[in-house]
C-alpha positions in Angstrom: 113.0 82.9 100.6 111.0 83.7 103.5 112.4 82.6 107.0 109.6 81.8 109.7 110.8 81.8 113.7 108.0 80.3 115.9 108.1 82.6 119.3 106.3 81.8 122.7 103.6 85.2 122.4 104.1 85.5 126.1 107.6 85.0 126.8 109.1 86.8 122.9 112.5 85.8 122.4 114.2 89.4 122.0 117.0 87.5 119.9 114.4 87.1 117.3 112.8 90.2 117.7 115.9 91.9 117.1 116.7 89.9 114.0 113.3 91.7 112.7 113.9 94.6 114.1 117.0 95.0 111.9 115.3 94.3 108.8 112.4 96.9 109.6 115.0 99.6 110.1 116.8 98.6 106.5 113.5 99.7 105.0 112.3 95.4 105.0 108.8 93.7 105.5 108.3 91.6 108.7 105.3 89.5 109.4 103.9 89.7 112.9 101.7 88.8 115.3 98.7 91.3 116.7 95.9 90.6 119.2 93.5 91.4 116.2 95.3 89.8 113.4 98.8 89.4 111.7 100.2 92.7 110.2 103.0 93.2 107.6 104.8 95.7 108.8 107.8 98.3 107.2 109.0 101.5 108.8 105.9 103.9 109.0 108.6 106.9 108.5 110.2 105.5 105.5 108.3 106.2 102.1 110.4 103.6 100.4 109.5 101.0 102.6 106.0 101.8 103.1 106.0 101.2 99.1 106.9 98.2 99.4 103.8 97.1 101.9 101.6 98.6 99.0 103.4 96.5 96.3 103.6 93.3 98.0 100.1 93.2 99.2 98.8 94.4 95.6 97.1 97.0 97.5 95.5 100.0 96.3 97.5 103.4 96.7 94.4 105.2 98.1 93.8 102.6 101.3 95.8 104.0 104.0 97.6 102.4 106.7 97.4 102.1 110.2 100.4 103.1 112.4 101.2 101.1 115.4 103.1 102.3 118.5 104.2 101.0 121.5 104.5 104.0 123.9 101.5 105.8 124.3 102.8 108.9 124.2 104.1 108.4 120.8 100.9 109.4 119.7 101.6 113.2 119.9 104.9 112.9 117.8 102.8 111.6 114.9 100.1 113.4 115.4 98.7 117.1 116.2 95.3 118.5 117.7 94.8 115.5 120.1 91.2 116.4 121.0 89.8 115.0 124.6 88.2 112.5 123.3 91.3 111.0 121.7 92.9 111.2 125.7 89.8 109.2 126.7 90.4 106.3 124.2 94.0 106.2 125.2 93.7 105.7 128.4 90.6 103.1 127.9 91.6 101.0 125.8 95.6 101.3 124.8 96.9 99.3 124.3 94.0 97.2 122.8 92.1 96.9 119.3 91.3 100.1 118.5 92.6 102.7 116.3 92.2 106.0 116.1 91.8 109.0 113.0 93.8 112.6 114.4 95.8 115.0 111.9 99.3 113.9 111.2 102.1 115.6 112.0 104.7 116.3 108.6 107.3 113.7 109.8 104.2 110.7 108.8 104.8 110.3 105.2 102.2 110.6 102.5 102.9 107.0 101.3 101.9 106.0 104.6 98.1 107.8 105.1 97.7 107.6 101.2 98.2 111.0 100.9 95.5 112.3 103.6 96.2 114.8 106.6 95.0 112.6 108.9 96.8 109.2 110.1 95.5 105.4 111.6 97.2 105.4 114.8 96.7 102.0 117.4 99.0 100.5 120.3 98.8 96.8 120.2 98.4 94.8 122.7 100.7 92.0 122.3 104.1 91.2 123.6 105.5 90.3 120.0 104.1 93.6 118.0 104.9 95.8 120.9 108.1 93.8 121.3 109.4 94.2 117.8 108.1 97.8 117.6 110.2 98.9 120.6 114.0 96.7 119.2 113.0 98.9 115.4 113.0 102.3 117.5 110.2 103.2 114.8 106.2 103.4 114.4 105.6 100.2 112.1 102.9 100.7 109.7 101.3 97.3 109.0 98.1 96.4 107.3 96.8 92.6 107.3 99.3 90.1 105.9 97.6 88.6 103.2 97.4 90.1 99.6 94.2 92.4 99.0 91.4 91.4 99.3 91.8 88.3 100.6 90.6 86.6 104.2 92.7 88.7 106.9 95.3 86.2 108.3 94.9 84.7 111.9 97.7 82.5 111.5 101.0 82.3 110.1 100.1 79.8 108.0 97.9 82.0 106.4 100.5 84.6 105.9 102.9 81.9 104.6 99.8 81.2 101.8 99.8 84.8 100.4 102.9 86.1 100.7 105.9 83.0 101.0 108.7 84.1 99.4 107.5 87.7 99.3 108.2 89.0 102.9 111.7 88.3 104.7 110.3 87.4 108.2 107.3 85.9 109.3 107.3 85.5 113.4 104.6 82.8 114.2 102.9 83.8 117.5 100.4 81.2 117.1 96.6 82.1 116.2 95.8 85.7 117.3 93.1 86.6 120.2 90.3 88.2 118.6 90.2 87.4 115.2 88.8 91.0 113.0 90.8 93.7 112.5 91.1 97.0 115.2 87.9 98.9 115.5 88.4 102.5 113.9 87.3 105.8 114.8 87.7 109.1 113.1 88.2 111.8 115.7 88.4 114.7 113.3 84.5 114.2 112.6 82.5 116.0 115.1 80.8 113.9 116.7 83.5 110.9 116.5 82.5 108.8 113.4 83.1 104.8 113.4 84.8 104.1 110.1 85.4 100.0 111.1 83.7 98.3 113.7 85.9 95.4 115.8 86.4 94.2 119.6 86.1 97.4 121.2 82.4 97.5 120.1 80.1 100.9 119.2 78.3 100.3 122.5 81.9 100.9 124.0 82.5 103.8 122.1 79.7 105.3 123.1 79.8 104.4 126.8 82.8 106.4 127.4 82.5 109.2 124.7 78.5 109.6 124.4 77.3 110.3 120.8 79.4 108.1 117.8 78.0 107.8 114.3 78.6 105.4 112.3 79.8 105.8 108.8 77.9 104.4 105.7 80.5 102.2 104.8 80.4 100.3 108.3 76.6 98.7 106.8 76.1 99.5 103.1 79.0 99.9 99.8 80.1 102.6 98.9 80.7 104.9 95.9 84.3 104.6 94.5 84.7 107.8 94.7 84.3 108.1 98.8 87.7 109.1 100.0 88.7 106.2 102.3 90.2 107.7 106.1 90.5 103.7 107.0 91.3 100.5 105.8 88.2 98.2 104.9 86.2 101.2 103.8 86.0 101.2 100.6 87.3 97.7 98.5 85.8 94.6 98.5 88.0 92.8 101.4 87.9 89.6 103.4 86.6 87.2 100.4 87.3 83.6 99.5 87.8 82.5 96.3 84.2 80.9 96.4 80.8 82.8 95.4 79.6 84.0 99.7 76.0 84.6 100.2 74.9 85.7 103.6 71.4 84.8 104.7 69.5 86.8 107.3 66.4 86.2 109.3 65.7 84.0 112.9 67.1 81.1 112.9 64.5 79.2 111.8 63.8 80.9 108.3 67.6 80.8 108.0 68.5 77.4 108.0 65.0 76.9 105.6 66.6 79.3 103.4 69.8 77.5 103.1 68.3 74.5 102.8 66.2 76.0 99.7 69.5 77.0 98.5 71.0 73.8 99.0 68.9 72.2 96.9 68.6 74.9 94.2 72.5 74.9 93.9 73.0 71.4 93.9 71.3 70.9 91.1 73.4 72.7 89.7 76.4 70.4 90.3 78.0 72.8 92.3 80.3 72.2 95.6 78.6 73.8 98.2 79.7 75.3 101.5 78.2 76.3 104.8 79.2 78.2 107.5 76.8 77.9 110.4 76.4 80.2 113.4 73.3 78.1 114.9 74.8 74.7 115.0 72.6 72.8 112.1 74.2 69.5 110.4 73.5 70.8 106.8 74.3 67.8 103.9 76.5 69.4 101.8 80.1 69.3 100.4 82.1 71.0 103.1 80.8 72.5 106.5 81.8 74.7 108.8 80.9 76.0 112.3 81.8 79.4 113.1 80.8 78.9 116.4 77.7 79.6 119.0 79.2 83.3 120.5 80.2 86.4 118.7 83.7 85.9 120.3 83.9 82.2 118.7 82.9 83.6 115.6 85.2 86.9 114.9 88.1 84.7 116.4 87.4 81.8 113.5 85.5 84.1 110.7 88.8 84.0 108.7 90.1 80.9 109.1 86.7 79.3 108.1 86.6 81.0 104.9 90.4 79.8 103.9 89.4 76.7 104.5 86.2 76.6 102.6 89.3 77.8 99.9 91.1 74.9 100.7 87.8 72.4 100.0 87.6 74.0 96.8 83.7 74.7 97.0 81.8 77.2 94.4 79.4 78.7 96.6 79.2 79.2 100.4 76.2 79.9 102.6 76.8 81.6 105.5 74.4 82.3 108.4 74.8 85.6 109.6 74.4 86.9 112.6 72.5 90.2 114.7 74.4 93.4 115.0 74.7 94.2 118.3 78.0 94.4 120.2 80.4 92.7 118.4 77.7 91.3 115.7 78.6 94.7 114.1 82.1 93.8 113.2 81.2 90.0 112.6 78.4 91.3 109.2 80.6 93.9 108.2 83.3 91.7 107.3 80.5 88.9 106.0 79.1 91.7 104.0 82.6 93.0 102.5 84.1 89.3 101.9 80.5 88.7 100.3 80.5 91.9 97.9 76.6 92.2 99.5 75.3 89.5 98.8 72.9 89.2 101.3 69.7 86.9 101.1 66.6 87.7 103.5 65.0 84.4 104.9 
């Protein structure tokens, strides 16, 4: 049975967070709130329990995980080589949504970085995470609470639909800030390569550590057999259970598109969703707006597509959106949850 305790994000009641604390150190899962989204976390020093993360989620042994801290300086126990840039990031923007690549150190087990020499290292910035973190005395290692593959959870609801009964402890911190998952950056590349765009946007990046590529993944699929050095890399992630299409263009040709689309699909009999950036009233079985800003959208992105689940459509038309700032992070995630699909207007 899985035991859910509602906490104030701002005020954590350190009873509870002990209560989850003790199951982390037993080698246990515990559901908790992030600023980016909700993470199932074990003890990121214990292989067994860091098995356990991989089994519940039914996620695949070559995705690593991220590690999350709550001291800053806990970065150089897990890891060695910080470079400069790495001490730049820190002290921008821990704790915050961003994670970053370094060589571990031998006390980060293989279970935990899928077997690579480099480890996912972030400091959240949240009063639960970093609450529960400091009561296990322990990195947590803690992907997405949801099973693979699925919409990332925003809300412990969501966690409660994927995994009830299958984690001990969920603590509900009410809906999380930003909504996508902690941008990542691989600071063994030279120059520093974006693996996963989020909040803490490329422009960012680049503001405060000059040239950052981007890697393939962050725009296009990749082969299978690209090694993945970050979560959302390399599987198909994010999706709903319905058929996604994103559609691309101004936002005139868009909603013609749709529309076209609409009309093509309905003849088909098929329940159709729409998940609108611009606004439009389209007529068809279940709509959705994401929202008018970038911010609007990433913070609902997920929780629109579970509830396009919930309606029960077959196909869903989102519009999508530019890539700039955090319009980056916003199509990767349409583009992942969509397996590509993308339509041009």
């Amino acid at each position: 049975m899985t035991v859910v305790y509602k906490v104030d994000p701002l005020e954590p009641d350190r009873l509870i967070l002990r209560k989850a604390a003790e199951i982390i150190r037993k080698g246990g899962l515990v559901a908790f709130p992030t600023e980016t989204v909700y993470g199932l976390g074990a003890n990121a020093l214990d292989p067994e329990a860091v098995k356990k993360i991989f089994l519940t989620k039914g996620r695949p042994a070559d995705n690593p995980l991220i590690v999350h801290i709550a001291d800053k300086d806990h970065i150089h126990k897990l890891t060695k080589n910080v470079p400069k840039e790495a001490e730049i990031l820190i002290t921008k923007f821990f704790p915050g949504p961003l994670t970053i690549v370094l060589e571990k150190k031998p006390i980060v087990p293989d279970e935990t970085t899928a077997s690579l020499p480099t480890v996912a290292v972030r400091m959240p910035n949240h009063k639960i995470a970093l609450g529960l973190i400091e009561e296990s005395d322990t990195p947590i290692a803690a992907p997405s609470a949801n099973k693979a593959g699925r919409p990332s959870p925003t809300k412990a609801q969501h966690v409660l639909q994927d995994l009830g009964g299958e984690v001990e402890l969920i603590i509900d911190g009410g809906a999380t800030r930003f909504g996508l998952e902690s941008t990542v950056v691989d600071l063994t590349a030279k120059p520093p390569e974006l693996l996963r765009p989020g909040a803490v946007t490329l422009e960012m990046l680049r503001e405060v550590l000059g040239t950052v590529h981007i890697h393939p993944s962050v725009l296009q699929q990749v082969a299978w057999k690209e090694v993945a050095k970050s979560p959302g890399m390399k599987y198909r992630h994010y999706a709903p259970r319905a058929e996604l299409m994103v559609v691309l263009g101004n936002h005139r040709d868009v909603q013609m598109k749709i529309e076209q689309l609409i009309q093509d699909f309905g003849l088909r009999n098929m329940r159709i969703g729409v998940a609108t950036t611009t606004g439009k009233q389209y007529r068809v079985s279940h709509l959705e707006r994401l929202g008018m800003s970038k911010q609007e959208i990433a913070r609902n992105l997920f929780d629109v597509l579970r509830r396009f689940d919930e309606a029960r459509v077959d196909v869903i038309f989102a519009e999508g959106v530019d890539e700039e700032g955090l319009g980056l992070a916003i199509m990767n995630r349409l583009k992942k949850a969509s397996g590509y699909k993308i339509v041009r207007a």
